[in-house]
Residue frames as a rotation matrix with the C-alpha (Angstrom) as fourth column:
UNK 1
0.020 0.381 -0.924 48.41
-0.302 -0.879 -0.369 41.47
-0.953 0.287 0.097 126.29
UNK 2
0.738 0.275 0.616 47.24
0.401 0.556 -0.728 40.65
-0.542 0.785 0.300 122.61
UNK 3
-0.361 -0.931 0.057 49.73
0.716 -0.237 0.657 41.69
-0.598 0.278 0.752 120.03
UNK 4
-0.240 0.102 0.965 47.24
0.815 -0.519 0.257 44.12
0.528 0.848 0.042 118.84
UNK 5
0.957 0.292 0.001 46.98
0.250 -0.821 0.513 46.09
0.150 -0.490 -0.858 121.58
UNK 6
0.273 -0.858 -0.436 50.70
0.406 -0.308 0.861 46.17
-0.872 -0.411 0.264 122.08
UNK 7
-0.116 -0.103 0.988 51.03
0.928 -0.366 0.070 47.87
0.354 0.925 0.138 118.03
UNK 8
0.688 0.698 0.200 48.12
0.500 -0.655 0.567 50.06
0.527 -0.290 -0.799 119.35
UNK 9
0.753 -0.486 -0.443 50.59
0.447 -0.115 0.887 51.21
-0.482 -0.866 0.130 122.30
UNK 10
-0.174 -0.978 -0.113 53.45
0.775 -0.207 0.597 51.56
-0.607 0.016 0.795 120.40
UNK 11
0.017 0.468 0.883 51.49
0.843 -0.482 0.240 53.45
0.538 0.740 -0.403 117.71
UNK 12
0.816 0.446 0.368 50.43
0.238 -0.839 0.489 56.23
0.526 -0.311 -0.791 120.12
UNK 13
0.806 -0.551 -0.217 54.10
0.141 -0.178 0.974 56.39
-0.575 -0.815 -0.065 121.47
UNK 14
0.097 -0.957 0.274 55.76
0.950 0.171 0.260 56.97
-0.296 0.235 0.926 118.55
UNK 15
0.585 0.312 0.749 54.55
0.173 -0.950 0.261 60.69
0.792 -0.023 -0.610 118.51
UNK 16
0.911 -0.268 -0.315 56.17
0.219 -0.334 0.917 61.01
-0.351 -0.904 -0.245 122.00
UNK 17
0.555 -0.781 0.287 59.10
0.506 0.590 0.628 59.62
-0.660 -0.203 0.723 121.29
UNK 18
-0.070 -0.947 0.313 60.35
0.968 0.012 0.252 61.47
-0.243 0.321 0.916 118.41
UNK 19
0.813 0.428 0.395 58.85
0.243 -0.866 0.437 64.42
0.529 -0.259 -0.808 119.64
UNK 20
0.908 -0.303 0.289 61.02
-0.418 -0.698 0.582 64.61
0.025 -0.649 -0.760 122.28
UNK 21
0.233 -0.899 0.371 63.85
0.710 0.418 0.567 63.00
-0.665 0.132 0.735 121.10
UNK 22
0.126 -0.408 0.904 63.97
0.813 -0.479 -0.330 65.79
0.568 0.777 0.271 118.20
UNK 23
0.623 0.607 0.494 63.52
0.575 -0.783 0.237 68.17
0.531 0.137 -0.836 121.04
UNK 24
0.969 -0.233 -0.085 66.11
0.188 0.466 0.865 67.41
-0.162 -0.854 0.495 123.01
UNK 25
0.370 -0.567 0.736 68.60
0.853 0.522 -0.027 66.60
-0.369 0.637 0.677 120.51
UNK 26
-0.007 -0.153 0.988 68.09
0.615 -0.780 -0.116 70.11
0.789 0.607 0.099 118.65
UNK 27
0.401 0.523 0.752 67.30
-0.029 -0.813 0.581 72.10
0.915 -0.255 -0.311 121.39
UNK 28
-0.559 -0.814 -0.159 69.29
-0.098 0.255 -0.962 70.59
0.823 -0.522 -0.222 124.39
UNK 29
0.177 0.956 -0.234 67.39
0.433 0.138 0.891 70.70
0.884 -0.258 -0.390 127.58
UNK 30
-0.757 -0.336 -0.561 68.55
0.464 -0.880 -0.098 74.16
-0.460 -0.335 0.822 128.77
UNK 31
-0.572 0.428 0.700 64.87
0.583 -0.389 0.713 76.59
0.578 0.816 -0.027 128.20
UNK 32
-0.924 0.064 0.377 62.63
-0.239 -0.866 -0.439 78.94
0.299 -0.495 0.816 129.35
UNK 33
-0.675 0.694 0.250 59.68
0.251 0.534 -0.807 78.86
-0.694 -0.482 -0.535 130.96
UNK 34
-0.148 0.492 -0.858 57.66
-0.824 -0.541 -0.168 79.96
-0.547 0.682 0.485 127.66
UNK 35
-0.525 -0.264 -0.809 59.43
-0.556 0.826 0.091 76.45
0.644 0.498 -0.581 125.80
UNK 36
-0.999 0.039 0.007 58.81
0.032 0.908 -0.419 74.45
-0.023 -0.418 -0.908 128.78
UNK 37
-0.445 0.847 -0.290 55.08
-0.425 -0.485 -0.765 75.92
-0.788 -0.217 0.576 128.85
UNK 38
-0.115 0.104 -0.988 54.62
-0.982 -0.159 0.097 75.35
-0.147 0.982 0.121 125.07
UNK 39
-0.775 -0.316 -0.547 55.96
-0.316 0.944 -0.098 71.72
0.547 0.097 -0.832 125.49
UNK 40
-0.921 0.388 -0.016 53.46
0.137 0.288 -0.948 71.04
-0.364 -0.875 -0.319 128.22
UNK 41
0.044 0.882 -0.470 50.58
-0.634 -0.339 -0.695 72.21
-0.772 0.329 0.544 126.25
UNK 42
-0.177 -0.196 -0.965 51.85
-0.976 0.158 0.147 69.91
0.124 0.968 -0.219 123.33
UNK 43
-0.976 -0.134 -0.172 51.98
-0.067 0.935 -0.348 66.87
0.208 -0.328 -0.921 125.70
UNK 44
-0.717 0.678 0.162 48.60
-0.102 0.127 -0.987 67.59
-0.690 -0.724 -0.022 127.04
UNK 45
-0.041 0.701 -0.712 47.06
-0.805 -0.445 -0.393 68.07
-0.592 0.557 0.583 123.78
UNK 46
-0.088 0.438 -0.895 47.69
-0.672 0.637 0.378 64.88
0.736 0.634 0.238 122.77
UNK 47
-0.992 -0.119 -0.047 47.15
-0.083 0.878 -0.472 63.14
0.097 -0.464 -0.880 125.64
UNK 48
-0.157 0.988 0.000 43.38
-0.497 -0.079 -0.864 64.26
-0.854 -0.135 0.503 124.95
UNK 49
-0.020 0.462 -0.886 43.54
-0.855 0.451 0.255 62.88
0.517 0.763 0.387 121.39
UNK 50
-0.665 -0.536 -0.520 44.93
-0.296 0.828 -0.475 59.70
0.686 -0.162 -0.709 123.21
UNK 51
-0.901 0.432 0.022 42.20
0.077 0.211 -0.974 59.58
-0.426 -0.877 -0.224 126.41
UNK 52
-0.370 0.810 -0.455 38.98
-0.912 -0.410 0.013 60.16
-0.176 0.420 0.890 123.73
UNK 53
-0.438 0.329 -0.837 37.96
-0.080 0.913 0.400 56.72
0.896 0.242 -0.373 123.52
UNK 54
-0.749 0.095 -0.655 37.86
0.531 0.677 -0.509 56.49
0.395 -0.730 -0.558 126.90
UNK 55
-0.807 0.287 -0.516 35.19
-0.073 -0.916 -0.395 59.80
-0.586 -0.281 0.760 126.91
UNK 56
-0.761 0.481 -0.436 33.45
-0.551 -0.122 0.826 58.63
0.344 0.868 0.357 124.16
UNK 57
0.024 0.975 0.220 29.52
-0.972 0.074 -0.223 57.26
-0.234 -0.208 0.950 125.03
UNK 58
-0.857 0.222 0.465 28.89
0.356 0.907 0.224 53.64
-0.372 0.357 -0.857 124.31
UNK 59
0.082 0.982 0.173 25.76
-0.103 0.181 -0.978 52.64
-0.991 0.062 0.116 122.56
UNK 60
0.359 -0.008 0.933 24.96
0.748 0.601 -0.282 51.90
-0.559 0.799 0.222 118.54
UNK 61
0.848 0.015 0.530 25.90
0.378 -0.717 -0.585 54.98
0.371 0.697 -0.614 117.60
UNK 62
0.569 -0.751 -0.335 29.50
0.456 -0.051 0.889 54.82
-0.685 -0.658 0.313 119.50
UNK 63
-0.450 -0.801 0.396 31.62
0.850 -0.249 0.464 55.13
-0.273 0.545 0.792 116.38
UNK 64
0.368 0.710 0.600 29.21
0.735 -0.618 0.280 58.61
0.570 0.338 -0.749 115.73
UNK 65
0.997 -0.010 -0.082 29.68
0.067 -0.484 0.873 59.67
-0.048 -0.875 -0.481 119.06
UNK 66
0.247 -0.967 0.060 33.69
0.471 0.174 0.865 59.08
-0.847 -0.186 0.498 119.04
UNK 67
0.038 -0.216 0.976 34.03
0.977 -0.199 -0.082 61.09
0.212 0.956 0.203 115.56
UNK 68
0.427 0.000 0.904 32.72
0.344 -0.925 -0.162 64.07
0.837 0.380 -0.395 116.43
UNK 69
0.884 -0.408 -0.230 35.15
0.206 -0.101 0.973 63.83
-0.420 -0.907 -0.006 119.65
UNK 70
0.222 -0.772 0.596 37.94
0.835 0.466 0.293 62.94
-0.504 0.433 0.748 117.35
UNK 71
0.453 -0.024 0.891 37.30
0.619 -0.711 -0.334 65.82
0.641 0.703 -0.307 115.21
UNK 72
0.942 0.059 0.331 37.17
-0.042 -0.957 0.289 68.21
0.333 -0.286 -0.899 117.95
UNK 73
0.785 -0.559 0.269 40.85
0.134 0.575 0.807 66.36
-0.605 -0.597 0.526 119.40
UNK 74
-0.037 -0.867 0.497 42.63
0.919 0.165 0.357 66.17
-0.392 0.470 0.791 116.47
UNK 75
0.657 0.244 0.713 41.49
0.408 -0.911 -0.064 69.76
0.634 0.333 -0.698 115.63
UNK 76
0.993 0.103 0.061 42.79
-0.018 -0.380 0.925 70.84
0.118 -0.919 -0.376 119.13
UNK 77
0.637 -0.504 0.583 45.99
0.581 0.811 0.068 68.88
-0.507 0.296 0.809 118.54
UNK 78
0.216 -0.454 0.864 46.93
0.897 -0.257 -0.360 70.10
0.385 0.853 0.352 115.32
UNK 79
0.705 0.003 0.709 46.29
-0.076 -0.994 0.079 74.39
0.705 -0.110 -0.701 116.36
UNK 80
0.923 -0.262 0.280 47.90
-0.348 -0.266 0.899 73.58
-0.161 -0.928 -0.337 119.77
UNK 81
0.692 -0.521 0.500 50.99
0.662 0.735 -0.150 71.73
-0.289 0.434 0.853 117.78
UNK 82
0.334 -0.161 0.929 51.52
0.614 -0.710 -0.344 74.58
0.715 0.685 -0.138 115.56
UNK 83
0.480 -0.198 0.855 51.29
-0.594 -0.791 0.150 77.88
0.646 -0.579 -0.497 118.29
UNK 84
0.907 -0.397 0.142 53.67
-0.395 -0.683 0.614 75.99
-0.147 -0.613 -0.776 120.41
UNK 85
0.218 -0.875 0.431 56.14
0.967 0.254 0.027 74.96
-0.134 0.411 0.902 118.12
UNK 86
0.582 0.038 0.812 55.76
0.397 -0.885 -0.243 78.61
0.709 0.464 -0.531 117.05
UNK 87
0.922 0.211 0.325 56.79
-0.157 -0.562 0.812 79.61
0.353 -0.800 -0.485 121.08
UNK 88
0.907 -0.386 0.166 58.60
0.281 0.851 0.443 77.18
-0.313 -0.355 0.881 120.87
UNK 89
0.310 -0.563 0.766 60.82
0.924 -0.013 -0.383 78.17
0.225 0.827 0.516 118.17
UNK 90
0.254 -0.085 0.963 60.87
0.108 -0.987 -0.116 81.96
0.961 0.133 -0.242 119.07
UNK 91
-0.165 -0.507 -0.846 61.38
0.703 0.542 -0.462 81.21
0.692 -0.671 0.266 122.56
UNK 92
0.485 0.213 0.848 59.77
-0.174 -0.927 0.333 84.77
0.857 -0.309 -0.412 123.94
UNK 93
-0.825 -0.551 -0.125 61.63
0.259 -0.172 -0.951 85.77
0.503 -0.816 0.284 127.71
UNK 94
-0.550 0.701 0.454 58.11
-0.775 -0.226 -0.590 86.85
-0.311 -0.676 0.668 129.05
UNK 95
-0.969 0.243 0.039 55.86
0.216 0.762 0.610 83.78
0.119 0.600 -0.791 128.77
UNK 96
-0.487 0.872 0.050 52.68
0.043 0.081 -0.996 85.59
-0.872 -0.483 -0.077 129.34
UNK 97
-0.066 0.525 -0.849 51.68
-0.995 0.026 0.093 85.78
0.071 0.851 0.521 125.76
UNK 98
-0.592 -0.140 -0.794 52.33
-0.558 0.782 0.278 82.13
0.581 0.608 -0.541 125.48
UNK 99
-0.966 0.219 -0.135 50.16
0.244 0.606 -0.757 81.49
-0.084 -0.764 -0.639 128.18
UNK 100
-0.436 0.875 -0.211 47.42
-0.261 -0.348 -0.901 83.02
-0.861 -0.338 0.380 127.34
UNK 101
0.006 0.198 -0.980 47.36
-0.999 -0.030 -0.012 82.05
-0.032 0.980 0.198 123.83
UNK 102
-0.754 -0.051 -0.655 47.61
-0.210 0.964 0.166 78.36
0.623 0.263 -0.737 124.87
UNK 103
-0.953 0.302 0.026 45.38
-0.011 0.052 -0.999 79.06
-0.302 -0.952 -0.046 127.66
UNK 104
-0.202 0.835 -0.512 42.74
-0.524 -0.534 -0.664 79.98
-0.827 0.135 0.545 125.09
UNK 105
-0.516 -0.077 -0.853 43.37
-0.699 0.614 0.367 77.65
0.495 0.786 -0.370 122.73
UNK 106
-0.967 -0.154 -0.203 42.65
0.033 0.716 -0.698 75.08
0.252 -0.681 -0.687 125.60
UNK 107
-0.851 0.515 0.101 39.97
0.008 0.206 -0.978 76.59
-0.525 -0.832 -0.180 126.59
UNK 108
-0.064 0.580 -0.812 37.79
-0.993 -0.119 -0.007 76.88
-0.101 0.806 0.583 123.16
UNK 109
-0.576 -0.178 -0.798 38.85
-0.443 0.888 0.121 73.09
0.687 0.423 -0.590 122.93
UNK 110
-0.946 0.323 -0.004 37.13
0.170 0.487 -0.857 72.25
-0.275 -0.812 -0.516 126.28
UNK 111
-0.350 0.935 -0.053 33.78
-0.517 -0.240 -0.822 73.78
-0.781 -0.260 0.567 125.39
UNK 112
-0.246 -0.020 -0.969 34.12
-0.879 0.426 0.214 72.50
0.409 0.905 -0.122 121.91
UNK 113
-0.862 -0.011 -0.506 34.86
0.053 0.992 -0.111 68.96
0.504 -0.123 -0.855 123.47
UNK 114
-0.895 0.435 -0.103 31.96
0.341 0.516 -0.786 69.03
-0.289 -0.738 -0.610 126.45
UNK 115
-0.160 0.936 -0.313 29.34
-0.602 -0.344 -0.721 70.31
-0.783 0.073 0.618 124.39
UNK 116
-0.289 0.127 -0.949 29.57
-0.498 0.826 0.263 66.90
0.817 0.548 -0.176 122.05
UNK 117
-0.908 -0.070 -0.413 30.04
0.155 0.859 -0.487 65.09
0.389 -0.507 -0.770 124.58
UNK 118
-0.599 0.774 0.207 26.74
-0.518 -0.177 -0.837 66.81
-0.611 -0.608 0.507 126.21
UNK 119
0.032 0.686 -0.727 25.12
-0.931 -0.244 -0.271 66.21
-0.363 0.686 0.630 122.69
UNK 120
-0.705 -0.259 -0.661 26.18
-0.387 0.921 0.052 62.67
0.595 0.292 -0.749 122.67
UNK 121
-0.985 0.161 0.058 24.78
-0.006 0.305 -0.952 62.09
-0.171 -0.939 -0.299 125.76
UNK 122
-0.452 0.801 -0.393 21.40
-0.469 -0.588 -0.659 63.61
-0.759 -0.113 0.641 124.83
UNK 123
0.022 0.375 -0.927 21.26
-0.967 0.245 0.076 61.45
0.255 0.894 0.368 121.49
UNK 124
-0.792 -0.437 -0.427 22.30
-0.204 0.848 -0.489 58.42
0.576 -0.300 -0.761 123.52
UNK 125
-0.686 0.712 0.153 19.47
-0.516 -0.328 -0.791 59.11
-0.513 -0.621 0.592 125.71
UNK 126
-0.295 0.858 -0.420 17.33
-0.791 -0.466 -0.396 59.25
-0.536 0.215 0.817 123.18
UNK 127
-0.505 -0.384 -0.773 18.70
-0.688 0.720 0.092 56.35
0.521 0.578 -0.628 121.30
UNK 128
-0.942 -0.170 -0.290 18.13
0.017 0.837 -0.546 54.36
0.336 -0.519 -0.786 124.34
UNK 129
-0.621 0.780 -0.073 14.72
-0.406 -0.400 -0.821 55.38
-0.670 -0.481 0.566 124.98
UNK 130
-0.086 0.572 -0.816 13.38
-0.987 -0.158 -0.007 54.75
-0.133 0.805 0.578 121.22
UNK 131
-0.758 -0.602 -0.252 14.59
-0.613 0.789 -0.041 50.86
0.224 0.123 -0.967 121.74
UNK 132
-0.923 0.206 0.325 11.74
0.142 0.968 -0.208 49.79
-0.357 -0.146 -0.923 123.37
UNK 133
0.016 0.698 -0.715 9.31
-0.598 -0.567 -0.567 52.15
-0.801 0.437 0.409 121.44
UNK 134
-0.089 -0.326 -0.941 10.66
-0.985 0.169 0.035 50.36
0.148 0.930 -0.336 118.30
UNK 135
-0.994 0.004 0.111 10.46
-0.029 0.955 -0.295 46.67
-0.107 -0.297 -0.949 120.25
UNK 136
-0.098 0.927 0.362 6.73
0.199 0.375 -0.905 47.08
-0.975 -0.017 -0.221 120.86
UNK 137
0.471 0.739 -0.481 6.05
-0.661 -0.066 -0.748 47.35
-0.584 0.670 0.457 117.25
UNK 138
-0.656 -0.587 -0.474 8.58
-0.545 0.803 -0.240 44.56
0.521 0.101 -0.847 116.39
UNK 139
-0.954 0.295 0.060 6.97
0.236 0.857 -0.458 42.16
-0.186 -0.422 -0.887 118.91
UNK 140
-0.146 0.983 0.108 3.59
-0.121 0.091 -0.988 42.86
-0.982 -0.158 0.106 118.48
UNK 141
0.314 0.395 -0.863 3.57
-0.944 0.036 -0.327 43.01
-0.098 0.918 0.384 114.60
UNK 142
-0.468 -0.848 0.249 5.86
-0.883 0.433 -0.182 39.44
0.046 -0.305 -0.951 114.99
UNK 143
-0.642 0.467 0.608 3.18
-0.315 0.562 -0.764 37.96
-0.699 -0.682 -0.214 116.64
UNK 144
0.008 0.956 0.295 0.87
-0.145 0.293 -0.945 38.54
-0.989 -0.036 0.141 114.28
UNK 145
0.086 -0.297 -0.951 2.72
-0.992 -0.111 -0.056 37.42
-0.089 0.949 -0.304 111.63
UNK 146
-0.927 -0.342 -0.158 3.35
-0.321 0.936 -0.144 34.43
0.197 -0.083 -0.977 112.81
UNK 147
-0.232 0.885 0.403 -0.71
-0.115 0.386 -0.915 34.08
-0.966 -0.259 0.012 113.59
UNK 148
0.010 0.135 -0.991 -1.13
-0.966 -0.253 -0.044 34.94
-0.257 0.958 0.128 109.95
UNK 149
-0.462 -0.212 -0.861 0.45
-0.694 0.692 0.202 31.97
0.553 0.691 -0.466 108.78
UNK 150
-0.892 0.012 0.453 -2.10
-0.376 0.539 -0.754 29.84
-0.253 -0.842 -0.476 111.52
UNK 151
-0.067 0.972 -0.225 -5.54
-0.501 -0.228 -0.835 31.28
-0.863 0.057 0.502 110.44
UNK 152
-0.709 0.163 0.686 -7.18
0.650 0.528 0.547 29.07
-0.273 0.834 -0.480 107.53
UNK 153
0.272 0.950 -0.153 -10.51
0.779 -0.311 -0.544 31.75
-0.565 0.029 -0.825 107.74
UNK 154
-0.319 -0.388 0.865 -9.99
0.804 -0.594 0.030 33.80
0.502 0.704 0.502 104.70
UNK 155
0.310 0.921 0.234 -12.13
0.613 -0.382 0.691 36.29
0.726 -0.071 -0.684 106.58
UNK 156
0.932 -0.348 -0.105 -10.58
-0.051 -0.411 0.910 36.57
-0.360 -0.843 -0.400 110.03
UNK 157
0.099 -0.981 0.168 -7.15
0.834 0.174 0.523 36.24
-0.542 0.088 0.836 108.11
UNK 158
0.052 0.252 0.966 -8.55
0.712 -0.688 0.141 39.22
0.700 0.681 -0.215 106.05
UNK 159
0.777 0.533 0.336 -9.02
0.189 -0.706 0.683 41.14
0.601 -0.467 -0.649 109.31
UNK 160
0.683 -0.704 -0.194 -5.61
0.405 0.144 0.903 40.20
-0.607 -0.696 0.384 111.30
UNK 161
-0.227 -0.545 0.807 -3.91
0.963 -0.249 0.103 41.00
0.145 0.801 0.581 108.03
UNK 162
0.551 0.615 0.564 -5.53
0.474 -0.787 0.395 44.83
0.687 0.050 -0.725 108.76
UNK 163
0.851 -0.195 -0.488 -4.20
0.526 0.295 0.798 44.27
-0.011 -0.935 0.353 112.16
UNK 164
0.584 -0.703 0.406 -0.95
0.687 0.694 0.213 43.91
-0.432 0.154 0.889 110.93
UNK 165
-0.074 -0.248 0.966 -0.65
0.806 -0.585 -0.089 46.66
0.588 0.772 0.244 108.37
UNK 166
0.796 0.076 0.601 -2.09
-0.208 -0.898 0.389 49.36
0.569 -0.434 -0.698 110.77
UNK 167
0.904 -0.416 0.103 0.29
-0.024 0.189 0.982 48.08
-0.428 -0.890 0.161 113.69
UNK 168
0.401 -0.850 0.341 3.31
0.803 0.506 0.316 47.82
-0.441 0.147 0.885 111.58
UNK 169
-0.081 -0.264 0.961 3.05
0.761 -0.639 -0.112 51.13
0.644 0.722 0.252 109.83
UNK 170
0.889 0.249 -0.383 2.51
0.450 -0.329 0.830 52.84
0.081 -0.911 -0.405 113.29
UNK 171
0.232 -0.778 0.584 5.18
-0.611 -0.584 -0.535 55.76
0.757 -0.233 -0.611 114.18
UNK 172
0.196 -0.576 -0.794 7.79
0.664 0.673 -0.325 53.96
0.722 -0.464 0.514 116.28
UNK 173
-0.847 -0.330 0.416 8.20
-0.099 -0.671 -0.735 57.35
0.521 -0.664 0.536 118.36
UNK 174
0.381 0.719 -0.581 5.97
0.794 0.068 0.605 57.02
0.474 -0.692 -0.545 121.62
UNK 175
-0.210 -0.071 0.975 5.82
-0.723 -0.660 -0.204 59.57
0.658 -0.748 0.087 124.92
UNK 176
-0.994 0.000 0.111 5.17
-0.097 0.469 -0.878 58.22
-0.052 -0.883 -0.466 128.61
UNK 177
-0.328 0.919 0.220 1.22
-0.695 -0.077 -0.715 58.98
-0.640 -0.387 0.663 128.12
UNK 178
0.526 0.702 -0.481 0.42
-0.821 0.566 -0.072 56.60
0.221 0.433 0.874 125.92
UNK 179
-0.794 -0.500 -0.346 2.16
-0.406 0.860 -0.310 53.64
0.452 -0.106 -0.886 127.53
UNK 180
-0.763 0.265 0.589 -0.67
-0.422 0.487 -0.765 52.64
-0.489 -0.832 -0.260 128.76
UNK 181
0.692 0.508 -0.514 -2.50
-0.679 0.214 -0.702 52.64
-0.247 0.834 0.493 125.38
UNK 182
-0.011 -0.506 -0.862 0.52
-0.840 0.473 -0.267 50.48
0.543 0.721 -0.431 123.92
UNK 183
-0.945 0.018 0.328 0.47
-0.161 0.845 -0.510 47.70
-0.286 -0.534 -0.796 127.00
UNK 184
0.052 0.840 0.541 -3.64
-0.298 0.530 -0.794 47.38
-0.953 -0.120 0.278 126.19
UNK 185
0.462 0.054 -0.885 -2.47
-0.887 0.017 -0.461 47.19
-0.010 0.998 0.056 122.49
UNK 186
-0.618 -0.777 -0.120 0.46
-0.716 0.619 -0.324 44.70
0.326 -0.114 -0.938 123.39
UNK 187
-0.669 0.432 0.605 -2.00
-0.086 0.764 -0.640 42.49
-0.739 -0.479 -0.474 126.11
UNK 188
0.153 0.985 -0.075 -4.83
-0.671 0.048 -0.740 42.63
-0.725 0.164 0.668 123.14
UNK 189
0.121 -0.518 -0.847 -2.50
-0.867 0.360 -0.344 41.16
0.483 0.776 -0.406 120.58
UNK 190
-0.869 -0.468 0.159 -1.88
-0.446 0.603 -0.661 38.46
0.213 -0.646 -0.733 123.18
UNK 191
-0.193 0.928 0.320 -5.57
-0.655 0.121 -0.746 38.16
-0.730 -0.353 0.584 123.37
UNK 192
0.375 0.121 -0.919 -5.74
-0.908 -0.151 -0.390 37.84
-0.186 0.981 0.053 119.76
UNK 193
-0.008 -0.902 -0.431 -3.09
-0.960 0.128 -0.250 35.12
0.281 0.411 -0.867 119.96
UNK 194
-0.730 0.209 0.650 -4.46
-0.371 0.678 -0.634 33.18
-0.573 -0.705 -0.418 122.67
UNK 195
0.246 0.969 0.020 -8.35
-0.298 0.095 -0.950 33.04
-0.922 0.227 0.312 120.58
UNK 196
0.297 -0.093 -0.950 -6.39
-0.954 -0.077 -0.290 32.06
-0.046 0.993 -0.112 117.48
UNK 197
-0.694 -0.714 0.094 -4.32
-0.706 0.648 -0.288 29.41
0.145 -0.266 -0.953 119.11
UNK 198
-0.576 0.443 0.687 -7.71
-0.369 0.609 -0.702 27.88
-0.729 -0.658 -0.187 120.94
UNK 199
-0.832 0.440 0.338 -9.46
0.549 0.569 0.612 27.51
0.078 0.695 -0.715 117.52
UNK 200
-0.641 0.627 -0.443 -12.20
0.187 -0.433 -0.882 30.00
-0.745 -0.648 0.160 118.71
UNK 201
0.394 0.740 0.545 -15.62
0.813 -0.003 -0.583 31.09
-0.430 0.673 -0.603 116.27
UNK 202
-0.136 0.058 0.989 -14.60
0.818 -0.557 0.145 33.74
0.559 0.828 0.029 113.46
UNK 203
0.730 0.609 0.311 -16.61
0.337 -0.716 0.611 36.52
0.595 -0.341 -0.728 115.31
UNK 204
0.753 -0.362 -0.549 -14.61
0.657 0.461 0.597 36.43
0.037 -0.810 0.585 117.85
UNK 205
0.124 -0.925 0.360 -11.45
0.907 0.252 0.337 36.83
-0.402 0.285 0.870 116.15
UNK 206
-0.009 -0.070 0.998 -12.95
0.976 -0.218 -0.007 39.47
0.218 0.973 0.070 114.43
UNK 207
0.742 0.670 -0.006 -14.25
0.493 -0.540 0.683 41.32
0.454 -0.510 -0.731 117.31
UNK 208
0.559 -0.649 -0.515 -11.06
0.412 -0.322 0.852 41.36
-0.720 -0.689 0.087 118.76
UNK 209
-0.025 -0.556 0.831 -9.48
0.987 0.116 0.107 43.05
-0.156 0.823 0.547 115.52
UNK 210
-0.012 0.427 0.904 -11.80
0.551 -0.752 0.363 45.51
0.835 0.502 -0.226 114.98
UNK 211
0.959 0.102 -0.263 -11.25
0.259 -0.688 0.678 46.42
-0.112 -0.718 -0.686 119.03
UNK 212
-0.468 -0.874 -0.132 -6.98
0.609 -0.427 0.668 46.46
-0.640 0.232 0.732 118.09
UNK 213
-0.291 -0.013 0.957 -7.74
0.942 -0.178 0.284 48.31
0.166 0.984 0.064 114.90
UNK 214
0.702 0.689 -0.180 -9.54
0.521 -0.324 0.790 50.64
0.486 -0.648 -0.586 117.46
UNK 215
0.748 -0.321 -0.581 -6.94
0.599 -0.049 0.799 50.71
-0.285 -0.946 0.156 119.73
UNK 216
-0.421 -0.860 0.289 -4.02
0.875 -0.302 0.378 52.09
-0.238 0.412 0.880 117.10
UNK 217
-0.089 0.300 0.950 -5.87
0.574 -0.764 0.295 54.31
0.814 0.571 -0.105 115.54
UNK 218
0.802 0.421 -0.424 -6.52
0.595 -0.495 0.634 55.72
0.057 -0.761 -0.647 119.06
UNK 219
0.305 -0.857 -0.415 -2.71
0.635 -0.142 0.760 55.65
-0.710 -0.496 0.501 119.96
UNK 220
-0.295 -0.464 0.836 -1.92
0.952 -0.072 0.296 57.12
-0.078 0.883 0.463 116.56
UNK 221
0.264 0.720 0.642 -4.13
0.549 -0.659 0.514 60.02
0.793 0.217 -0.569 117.15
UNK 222
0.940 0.037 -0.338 -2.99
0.332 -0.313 0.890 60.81
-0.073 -0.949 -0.307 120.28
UNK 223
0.157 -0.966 -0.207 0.85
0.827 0.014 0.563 60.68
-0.541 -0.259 0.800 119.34
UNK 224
-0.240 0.030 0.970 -0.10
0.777 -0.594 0.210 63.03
0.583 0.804 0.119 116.31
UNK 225
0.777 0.357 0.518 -1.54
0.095 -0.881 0.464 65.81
0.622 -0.311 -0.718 119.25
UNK 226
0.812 -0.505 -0.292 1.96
0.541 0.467 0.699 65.14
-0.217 -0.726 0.653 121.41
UNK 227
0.296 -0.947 0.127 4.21
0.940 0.312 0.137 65.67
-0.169 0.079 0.982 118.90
């Protein structure tokens, strides 16, 4: 085990420890079932701050996603600290108040917690969806940067350069119906790439521009009646 995870470890165990070493100590370990109740609700509350990493989403937006867990944890924590040290301290003989008042504490903290976590989930989703929405206009504008610097025709370098701008300034947000507009956009650019590479006649070059230049403007229209 590295020697930063064994810190880590001890870190999150020195709460325990002189938790229940002051509790013991001051308090002996003769109590009711209100104390022991109270105590149990203290242990459990942080054993959620302590188990929230392992709840938290992955993806680029992990340390996002693990905050507004954290919040809702160390929120939970703290309140649930307090009301049963409070029980604690007073020590009631009937422990149904103290159940129910930790019971409800608990349970505000659960919806709290699983409705991030839902809303993580949902932005993670989305997150992970927009990747390759955001790739095809990365690789395809790429490409034709790198043709740019190929073309010597001021003309057809005038017209890929068009290309370029429309295809690069293109909303990165897509839907499922127009994948099939972005693959003939993607395979035309590839066209484009191939007729540059072979040395082909101006026209050509141009023809196939002015059908990409086409094509976006289609896709672009279309995403604009979607959204």
């Amino acid at each position: 085990m590295k020697k930063t995870n064994v810190l880590a470890t001890i870190l999150k165990l020195v709460f325990l420890v002189i938790f229940n070493l002051l509790f013991f100590v001051l308090g002996g370990f003769e109590h009711n079932t209100s104390v022991w109740m109270s105590y149990g609700f203290i242990h459990f509350a942080y054993l959620t701050l302590l188990i929230t990493p392992c709840l938290t989403r992955s993806g680029k937006s992990k340390a996002v996603f693990g905050l507004s867990l954290y919040a809702v944890s160390v929120a939970y924590f703290v309140i649930q600290f307090i009301v049963g040290m409070v029980f604690i301290y007073l020590a009631p003989k009937e422990y149904n108040l103290a159940l129910l008042v930790q019971l409800c504490t608990a349970g505000v903290f659960f919806i709290a917690f699983i409705s991030n976590m839902i809303a993580n989930e949902h932005s993670a989703n989305a997150e992970k969806k927009r990747a390759p929405q955001i790739a095809y206009i990365k690789n395809a504008s790429a490409k034709l940067k790198t043709l740019l610097e190929t073309i010597s025709d001021k003309e057809a370098k005038k017209r890929v350069e068009k290309v370029y701008d429309a295809l690069y300034s293109s909303p990165v947000k897509s839907y499922p119906d127009l994948l099939e507009k972005e693959e003939l956009i993607f395979a035309s650019v590839n066209d484009l790439e191939r007729a540059v590479k072979a040395a082909e006649n101006t026209e050509c070059i141009i023809s196939l521009t002015n059908s990409l230049l086409s094509a976006i403007s289609e896709r672009n229209n279309l995403l604009k009646t979607l959204n």
